[in-house]
SEVOLUM-701345 format. One line per field, with one value per atom (N, C-alpha, C): atom name; z, x, y. Coordinates in Angstrom, 3 decimals, always signed. Each point is the difference from the previous one (the first is absolute). Example, Ala and Ser with C-alpha at 12.3 -4.5 7.8 and 13.67 -1.06 7.14 Angstrom:
<atoms>
site <- N | CA | C | N | CA | C
c3 <- +7.800 | +0.000 | +0.000 | -0.720 | +0.060 | +0.730
c1 <- +13.190 | -0.890 | +0.900 | -0.350 | +0.820 | -0.770
c2 <- -5.690 | +1.190 | +1.200 | +1.050 | +1.190 | +1.090
</atoms>
This chain:
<atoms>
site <- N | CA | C | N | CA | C | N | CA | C | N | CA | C | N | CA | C | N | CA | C | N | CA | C | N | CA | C | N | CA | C | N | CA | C | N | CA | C | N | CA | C | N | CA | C | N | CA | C | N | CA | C | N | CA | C | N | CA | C | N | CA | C | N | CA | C | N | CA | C | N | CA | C | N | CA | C | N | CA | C | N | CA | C | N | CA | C | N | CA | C | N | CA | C | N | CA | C | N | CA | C
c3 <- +0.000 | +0.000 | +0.000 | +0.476 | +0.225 | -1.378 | -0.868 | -1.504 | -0.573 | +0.131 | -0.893 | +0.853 | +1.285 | +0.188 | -0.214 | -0.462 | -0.415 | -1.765 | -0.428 | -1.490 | -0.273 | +1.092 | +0.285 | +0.387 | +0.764 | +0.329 | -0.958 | -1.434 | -0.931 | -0.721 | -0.243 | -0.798 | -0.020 | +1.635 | +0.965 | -0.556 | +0.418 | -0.818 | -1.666 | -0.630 | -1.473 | -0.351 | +0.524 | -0.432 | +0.886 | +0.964 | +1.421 | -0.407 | +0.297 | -0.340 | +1.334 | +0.224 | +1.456 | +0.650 | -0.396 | +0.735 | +0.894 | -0.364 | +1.238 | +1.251 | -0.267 | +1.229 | +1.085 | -0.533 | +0.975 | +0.074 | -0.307 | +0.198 | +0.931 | +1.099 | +0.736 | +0.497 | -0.752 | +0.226 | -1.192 | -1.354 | -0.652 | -0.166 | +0.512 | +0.589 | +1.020 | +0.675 | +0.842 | -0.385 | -1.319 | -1.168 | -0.379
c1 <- +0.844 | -0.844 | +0.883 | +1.188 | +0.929 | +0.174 | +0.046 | +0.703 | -1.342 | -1.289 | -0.762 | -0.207 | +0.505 | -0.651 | +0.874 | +1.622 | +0.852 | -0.356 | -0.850 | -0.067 | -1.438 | -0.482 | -1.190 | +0.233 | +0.912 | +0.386 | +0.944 | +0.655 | +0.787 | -1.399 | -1.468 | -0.781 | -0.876 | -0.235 | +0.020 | +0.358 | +1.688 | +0.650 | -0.031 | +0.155 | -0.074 | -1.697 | -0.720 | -1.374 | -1.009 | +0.745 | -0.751 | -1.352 | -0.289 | -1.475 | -0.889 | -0.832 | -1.196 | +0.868 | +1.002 | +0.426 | +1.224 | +0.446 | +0.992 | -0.446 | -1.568 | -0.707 | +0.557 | +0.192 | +0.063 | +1.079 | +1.345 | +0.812 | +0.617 | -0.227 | +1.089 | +1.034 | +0.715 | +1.281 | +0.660 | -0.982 | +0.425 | -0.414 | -0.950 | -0.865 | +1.106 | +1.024 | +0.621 | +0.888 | +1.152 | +0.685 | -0.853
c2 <- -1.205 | +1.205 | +1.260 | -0.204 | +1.355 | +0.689 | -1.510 | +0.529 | +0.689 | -0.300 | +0.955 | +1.132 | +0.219 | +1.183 | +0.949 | -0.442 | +1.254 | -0.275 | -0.101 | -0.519 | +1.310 | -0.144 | +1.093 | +1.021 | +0.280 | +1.689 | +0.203 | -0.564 | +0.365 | +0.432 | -0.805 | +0.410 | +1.135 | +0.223 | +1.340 | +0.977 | -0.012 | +1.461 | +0.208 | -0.884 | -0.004 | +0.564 | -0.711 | +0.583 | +0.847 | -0.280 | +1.034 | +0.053 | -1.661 | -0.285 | -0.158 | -0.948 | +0.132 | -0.830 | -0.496 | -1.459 | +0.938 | +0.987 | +0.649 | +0.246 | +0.337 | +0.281 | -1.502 | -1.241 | -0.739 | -0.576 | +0.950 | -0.185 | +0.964 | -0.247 | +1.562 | +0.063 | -1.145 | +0.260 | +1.116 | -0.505 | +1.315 | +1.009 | +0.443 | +1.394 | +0.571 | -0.719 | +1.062 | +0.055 | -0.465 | +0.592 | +1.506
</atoms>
């Protein structure tokens, strides 16, 4: 699970789509 969730905060910043919302580790980047 570790590996998709840095696979998801790469897709986060690239598209700063709804899915950052549930990422907050990269919301506090």
């Amino acid at each position: 699970f570790e590996v998709l969730e840095l696979e998801a905060s790469n897709l986060c910043v690239g598209r700063g789509g709804p899915r950052c919302m549930s990422m907050p580790l990269v919301r506090e980047d």
